[in-house]
C-alpha positions as CSV (number, residue, x, y, z in Angstrom):
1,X,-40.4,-37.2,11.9
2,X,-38.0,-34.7,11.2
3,X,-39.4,-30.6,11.9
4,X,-36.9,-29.0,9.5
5,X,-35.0,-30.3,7.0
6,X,-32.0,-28.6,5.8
7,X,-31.8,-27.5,2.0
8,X,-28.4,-26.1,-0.1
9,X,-30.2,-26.0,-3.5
10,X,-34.0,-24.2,-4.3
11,X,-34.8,-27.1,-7.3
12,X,-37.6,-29.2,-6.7
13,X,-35.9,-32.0,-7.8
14,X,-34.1,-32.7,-4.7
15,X,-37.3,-33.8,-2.9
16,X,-37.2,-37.1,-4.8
17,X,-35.0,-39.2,-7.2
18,X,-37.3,-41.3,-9.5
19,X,-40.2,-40.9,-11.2
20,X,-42.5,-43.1,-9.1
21,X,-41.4,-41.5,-6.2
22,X,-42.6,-38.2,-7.3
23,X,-46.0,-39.6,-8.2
24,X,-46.1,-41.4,-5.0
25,X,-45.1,-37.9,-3.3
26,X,-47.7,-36.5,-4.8
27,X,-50.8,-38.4,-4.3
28,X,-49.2,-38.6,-0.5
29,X,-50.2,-34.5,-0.6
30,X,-53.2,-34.3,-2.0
31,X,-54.6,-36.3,0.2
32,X,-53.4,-34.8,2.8
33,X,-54.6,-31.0,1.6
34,X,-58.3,-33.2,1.5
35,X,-57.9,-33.9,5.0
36,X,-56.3,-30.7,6.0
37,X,-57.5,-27.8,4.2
38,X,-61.0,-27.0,5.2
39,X,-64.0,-27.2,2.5
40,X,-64.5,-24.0,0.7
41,X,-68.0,-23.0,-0.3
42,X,-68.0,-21.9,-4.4
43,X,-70.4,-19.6,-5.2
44,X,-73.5,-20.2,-7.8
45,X,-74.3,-16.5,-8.0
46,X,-72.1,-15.5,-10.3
47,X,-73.8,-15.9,-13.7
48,X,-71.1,-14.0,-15.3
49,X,-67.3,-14.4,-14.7
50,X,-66.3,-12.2,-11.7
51,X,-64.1,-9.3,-12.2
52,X,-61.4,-8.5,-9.4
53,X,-58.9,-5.8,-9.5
54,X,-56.5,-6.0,-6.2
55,X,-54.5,-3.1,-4.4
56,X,-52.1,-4.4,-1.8
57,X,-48.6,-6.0,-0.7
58,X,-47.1,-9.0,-0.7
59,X,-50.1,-10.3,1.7
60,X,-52.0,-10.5,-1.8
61,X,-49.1,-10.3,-4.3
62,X,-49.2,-13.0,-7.1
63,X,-45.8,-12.5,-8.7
64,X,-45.8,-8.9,-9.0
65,X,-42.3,-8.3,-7.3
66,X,-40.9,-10.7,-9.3
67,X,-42.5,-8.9,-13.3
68,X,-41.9,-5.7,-11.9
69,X,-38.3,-5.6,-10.5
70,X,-37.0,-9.1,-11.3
71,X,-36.2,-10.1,-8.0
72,X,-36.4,-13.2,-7.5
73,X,-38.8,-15.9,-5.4
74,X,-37.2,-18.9,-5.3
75,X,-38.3,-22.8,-4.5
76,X,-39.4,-23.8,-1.9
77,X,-41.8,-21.1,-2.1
78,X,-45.0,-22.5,-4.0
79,X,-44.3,-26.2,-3.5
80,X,-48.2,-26.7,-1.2
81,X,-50.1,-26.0,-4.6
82,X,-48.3,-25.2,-7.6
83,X,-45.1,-27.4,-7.5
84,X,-43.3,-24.3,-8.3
85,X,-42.2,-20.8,-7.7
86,X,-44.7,-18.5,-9.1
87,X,-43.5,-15.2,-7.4
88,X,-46.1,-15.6,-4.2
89,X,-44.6,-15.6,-1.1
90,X,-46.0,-18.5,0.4
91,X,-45.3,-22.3,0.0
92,X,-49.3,-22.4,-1.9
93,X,-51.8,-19.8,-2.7
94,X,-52.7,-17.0,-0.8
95,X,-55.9,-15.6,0.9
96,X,-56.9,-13.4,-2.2
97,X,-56.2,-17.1,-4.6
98,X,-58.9,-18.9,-2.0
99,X,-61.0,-16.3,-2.2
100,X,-61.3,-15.9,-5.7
101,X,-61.6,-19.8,-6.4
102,X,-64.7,-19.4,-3.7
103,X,-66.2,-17.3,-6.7
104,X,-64.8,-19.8,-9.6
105,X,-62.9,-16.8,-10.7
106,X,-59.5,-17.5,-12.4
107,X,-56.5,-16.7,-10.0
108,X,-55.7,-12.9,-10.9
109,X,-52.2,-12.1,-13.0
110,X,-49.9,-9.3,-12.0
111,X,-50.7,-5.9,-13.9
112,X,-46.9,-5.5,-14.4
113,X,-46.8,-9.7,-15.9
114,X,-46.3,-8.9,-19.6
115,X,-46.1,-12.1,-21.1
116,X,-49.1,-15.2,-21.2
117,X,-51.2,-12.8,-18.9
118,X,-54.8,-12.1,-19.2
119,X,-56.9,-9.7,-18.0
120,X,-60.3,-11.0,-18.8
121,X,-60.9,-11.6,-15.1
122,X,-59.3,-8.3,-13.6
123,X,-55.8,-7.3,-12.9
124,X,-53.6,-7.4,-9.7
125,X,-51.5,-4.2,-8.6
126,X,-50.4,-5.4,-5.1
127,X,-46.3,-5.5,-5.0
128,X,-44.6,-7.2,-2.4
129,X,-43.3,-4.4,0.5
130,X,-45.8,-1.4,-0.7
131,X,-47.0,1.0,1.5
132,X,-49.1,3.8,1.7
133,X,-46.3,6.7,2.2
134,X,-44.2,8.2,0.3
135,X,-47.6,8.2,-2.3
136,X,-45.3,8.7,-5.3
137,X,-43.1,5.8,-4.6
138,X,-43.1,2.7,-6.2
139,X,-45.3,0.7,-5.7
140,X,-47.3,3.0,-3.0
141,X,-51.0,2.6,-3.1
142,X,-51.3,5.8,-5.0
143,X,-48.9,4.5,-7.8
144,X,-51.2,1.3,-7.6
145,X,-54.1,3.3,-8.6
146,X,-52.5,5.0,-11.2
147,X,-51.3,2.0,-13.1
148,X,-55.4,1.2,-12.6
149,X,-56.6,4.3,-14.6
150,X,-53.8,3.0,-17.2
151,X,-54.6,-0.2,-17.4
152,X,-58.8,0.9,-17.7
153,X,-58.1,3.7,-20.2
154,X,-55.6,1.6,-22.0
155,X,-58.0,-1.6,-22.1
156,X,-60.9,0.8,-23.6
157,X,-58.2,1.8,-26.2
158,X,-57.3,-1.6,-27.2
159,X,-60.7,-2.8,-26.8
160,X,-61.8,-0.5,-29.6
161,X,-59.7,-2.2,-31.9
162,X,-61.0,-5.5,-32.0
163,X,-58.4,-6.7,-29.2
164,X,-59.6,-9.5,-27.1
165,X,-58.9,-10.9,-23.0
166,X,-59.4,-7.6,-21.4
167,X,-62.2,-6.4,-19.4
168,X,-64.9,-3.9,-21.5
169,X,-65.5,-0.3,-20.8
170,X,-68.6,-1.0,-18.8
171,X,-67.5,-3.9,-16.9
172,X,-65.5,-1.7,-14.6
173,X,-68.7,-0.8,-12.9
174,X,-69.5,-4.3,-11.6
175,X,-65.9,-5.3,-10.6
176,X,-64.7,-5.6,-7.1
177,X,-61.9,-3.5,-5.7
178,X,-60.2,-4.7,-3.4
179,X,-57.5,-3.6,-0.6
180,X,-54.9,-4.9,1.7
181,X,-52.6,-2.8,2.8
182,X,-51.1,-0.8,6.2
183,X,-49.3,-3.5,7.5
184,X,-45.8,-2.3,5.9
185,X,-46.6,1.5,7.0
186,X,-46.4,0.1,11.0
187,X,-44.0,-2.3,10.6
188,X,-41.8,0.1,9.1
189,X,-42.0,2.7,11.7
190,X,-41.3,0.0,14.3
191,X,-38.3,-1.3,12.0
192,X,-36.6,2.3,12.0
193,X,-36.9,3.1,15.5
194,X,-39.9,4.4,15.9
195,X,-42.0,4.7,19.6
196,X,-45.0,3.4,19.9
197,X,-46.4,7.4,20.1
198,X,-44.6,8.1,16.9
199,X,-46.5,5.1,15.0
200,X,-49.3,5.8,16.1
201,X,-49.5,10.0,15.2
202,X,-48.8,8.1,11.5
203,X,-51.8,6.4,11.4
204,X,-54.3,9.0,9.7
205,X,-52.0,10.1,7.1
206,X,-51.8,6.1,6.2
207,X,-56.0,5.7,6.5
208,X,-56.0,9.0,4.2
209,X,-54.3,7.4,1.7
210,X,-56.9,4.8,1.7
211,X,-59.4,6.6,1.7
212,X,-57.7,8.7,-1.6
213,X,-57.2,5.6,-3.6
214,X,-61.4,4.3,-2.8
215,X,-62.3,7.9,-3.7
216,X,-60.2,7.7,-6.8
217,X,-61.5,4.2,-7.8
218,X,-65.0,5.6,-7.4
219,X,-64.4,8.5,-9.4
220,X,-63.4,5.2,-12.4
221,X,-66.6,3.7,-11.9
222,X,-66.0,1.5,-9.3
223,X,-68.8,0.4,-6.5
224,X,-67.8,-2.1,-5.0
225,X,-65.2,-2.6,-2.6
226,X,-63.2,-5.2,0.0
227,X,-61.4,-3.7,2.5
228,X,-59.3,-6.1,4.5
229,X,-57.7,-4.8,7.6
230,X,-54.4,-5.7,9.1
231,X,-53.4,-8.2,10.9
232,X,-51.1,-9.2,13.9
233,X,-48.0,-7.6,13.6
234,X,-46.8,-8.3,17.0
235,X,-46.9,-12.3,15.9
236,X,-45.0,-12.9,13.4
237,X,-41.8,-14.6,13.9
238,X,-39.5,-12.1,11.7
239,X,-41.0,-9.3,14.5
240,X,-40.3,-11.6,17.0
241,X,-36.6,-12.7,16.1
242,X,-35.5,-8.6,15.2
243,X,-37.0,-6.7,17.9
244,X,-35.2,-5.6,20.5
245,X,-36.0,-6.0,24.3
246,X,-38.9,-7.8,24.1
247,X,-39.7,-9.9,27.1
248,X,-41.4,-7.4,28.9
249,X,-43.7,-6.4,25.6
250,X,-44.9,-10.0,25.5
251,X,-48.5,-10.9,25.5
252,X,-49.7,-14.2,27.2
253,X,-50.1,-15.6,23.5
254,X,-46.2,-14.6,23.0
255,X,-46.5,-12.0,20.5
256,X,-44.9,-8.1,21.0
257,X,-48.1,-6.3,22.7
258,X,-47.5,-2.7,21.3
259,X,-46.7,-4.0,18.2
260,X,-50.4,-5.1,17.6
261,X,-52.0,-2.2,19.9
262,X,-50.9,-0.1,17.5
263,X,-52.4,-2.1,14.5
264,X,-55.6,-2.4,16.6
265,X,-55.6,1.1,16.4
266,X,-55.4,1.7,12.6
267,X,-58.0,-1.1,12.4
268,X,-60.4,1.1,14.5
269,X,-59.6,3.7,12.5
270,X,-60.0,1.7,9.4
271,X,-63.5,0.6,10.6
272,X,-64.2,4.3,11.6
273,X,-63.4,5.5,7.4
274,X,-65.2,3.1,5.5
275,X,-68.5,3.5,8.0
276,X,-67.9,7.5,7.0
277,X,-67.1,7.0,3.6
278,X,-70.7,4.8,3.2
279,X,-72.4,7.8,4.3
280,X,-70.0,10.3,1.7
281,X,-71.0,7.8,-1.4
282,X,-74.2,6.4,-0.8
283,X,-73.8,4.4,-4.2
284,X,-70.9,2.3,-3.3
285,X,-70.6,-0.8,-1.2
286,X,-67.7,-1.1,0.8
287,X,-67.4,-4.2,2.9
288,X,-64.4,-4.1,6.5
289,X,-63.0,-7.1,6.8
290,X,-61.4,-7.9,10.4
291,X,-58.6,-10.2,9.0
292,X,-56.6,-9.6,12.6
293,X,-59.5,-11.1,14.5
294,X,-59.1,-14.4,11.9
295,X,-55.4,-14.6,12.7
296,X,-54.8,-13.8,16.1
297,X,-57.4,-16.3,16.8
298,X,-55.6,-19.1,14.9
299,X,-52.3,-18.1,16.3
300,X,-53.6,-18.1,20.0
301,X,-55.8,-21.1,19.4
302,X,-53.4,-23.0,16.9
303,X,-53.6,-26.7,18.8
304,X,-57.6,-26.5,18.3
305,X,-56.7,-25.7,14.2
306,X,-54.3,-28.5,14.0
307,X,-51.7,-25.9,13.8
308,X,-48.3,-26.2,15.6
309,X,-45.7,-23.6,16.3
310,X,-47.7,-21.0,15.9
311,X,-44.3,-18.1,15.9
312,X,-42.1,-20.2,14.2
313,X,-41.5,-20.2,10.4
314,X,-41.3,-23.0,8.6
315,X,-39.2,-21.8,5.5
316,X,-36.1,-19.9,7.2
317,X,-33.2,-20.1,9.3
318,X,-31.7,-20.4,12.9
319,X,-34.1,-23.0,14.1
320,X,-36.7,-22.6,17.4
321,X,-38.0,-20.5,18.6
322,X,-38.5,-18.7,15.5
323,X,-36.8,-20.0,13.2
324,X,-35.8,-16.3,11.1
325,X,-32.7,-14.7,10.3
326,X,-32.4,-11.6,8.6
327,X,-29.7,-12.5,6.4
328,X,-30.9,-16.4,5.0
329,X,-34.2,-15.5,3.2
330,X,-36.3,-18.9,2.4
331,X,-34.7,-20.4,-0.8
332,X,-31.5,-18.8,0.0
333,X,-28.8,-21.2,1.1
334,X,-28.1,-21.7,4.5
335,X,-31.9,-21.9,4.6
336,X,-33.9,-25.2,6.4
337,X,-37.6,-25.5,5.9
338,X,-40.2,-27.8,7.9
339,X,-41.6,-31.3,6.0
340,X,-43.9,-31.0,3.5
341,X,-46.8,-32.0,5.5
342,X,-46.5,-30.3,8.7
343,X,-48.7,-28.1,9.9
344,X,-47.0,-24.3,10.2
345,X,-49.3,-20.9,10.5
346,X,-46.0,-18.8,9.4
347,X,-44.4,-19.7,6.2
348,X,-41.1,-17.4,6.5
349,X,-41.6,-15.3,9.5
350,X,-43.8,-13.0,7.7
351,X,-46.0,-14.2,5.1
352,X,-48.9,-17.4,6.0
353,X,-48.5,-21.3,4.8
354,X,-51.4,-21.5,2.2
355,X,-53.1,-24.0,5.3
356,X,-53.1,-21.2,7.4
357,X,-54.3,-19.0,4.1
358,X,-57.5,-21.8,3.6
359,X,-58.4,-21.6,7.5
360,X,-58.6,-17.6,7.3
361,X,-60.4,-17.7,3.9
362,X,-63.3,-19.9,5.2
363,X,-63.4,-17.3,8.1
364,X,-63.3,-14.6,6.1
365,X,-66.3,-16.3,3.4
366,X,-68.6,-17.1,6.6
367,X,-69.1,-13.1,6.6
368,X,-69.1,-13.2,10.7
369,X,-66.1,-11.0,10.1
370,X,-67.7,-8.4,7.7
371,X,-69.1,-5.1,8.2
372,X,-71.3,-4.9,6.5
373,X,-71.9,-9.1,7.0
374,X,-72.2,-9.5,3.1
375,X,-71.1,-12.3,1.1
376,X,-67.8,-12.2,-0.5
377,X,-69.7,-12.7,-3.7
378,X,-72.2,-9.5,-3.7
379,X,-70.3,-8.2,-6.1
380,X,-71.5,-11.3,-8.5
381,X,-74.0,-10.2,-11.7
């Protein structure tokens, strides 16, 4: 079987000429997501529909790139699940999509998605590339948290007047906040030049800002919270393919060593403000996730996952060993991306194939990589 297949044209259509072909195609995948994708547990706690609002970047970003600036995410991206573009980056659904079918909650709408959105079920703020510094730049985490208060003073407003599909006044209290973000503040600093010293004397203004927007949320009413924290930097493929210099910053697995020292350390530090900030706001839950244990662990041990080629993309360009080029962006032409079928960790050198996604959600939902080791839905009323 062919690993990569080349592609001049994003539509779907391509894939297959007939009708019967496509619904051949089709049934060919789902079977193969039953036998590949590991079972995930659905909660029966929830007796009400779970709210969810989301801070983050394009880890967790549902189409908010594309509703807020237009830019667009073309095909193949979304063709695992969806059978279409739908502004993720990632040929499925992401970690926060698994996570919040493990609750039966509906998938969660960008805030910025004005039209056929509702917000019944929450709201998501991540954007694709945010970071946590400059605060006041779109779309930092403080400019996240902002929107929030909008959207929550905004849906009281509307609310008021008879307006259905948003969440009520008092509902705010029982939702769970969640964050993933960080990773963009490192890789950043690495991407401009920085030493390894210099990212690292970063780090607490990044965990302050985190720290801020939980504050902040809790001053809204919020209680509970999901704090996921980053993840290997120093593996991904785009790293990989950029950097400069590299074979002597290699770690036996083959990923850039100070790369993820240095998010190891804003994980420890991470770990270190939301065990003080328990103690600051005794009334609040706020639940660590280690989401860098989850991936490093498939990455090193991809054979035993089923998992191939664990630092090569499969949407991108240039072929092995990585498979990225700055300059052909998946969808783009010039791009070539692996069969449908084949079992990649990395998407398009930076984001996860929604296989890989399912693998580190059932990690993630076994709560051996919480701290506090509560279930994703405690949150559930």
């Amino acid at each position: 079987m062919r690993e990569f297949t080349h592609s001049h044209s994003p539509t779907p259509e391509i894939m297959v000429s007939s009708i019967s072909g496509k619904l051949v195609f089709l049934l060919v995948l789902a079977i193969n997501s039953l036998l590949c994708i590991p079972h995930l547990a659905h909660s029966s706690t929830c007796t009400n529909p779970p709210i969810i609002f989301n801070f983050g970047d394009s880890n967790s970003d549902t189409g908010g790139l594309l509703a807020g600036l237009g830019i667009p995410i073309r095909f193949p991206n979304g063709r695992a699940f969806f059978r279409r573009s739908t502004g993720r980056l990632s040929d499925g659904r992401l970690l926060i999509d698994f996570l919040c079918q493990s609750v039966n909650a509906s998938l969660l709408r960008p805030y910025l998605d004005s039209l056929g959105s509702s917000f019944s079920n929450g709201a998501n703020f991540a954007i694709a590339g945010s970071t946590t510094l400059p605060r006041n730049v779109p779309f930092a985490l403080h400019v996240q948290v902002m929107q929030f208060k909008h959207f929550k003073d905004l849906s009281a407003e509307l609310a008021s007047t008879g307006v259905n599909g948003l969440v009520s006044y008092d509902k705010f209290r029982d939702a769970l906040y969640m964050i993933d973000i960080g990773q963009n503040d490192i890789a950043d600093s690495f991407a401009h030049g920085l030493s390894y010293a210099q990212v690292v004397k970063k780090i607490p203004s990044v965990l302050a800002e985190i720290k801020n927007a939980i504050e902040e949320i809790h001053d809204q009413g919020g209680r509970k919270f999901w704090v996921h924290n980053t993840g290997p930097l120093g593996c991904l493929p785009q790293k990989l393919a950029l950097a400069q210099n590299i074979s002597q910053n290699l770690d036996s697995v083959g990923c850039i060593s100070s790369y993820n020292a240095a998010a190891k350390l804003f994980n420890e530090g991470l770990l270190h403000m939301c065990t003080e900030l328990r103690s600051e706001i005794k009334d609040a839950s706020i639940v660590y996730v280690d989401v860098f244990s989850i991936k490093f662990d498939l990455i090193a041990n991809s054979t035993s996952y089923g998992f191939s080629n664990p630092v090569t993309a499969c949407c991108g360009a240039g072929g092995p060993p990585y498979n990225y080029e700055r300059r052909v962006g998946c969808g783009y032409p010039g791009y070539q991306v692996c069969d449908e079928g084949s079992r990649f960790v990395s998407w398009d050198g930076v984001h996860y194939t929604e296989a890989a996604n399912s693998v580190i959600a059932s990690k993630i939902l076994s709560t051996d990589y919480s701290t506090p080791p509560l279930a994703f839905d405690f949150f559930c009323q």
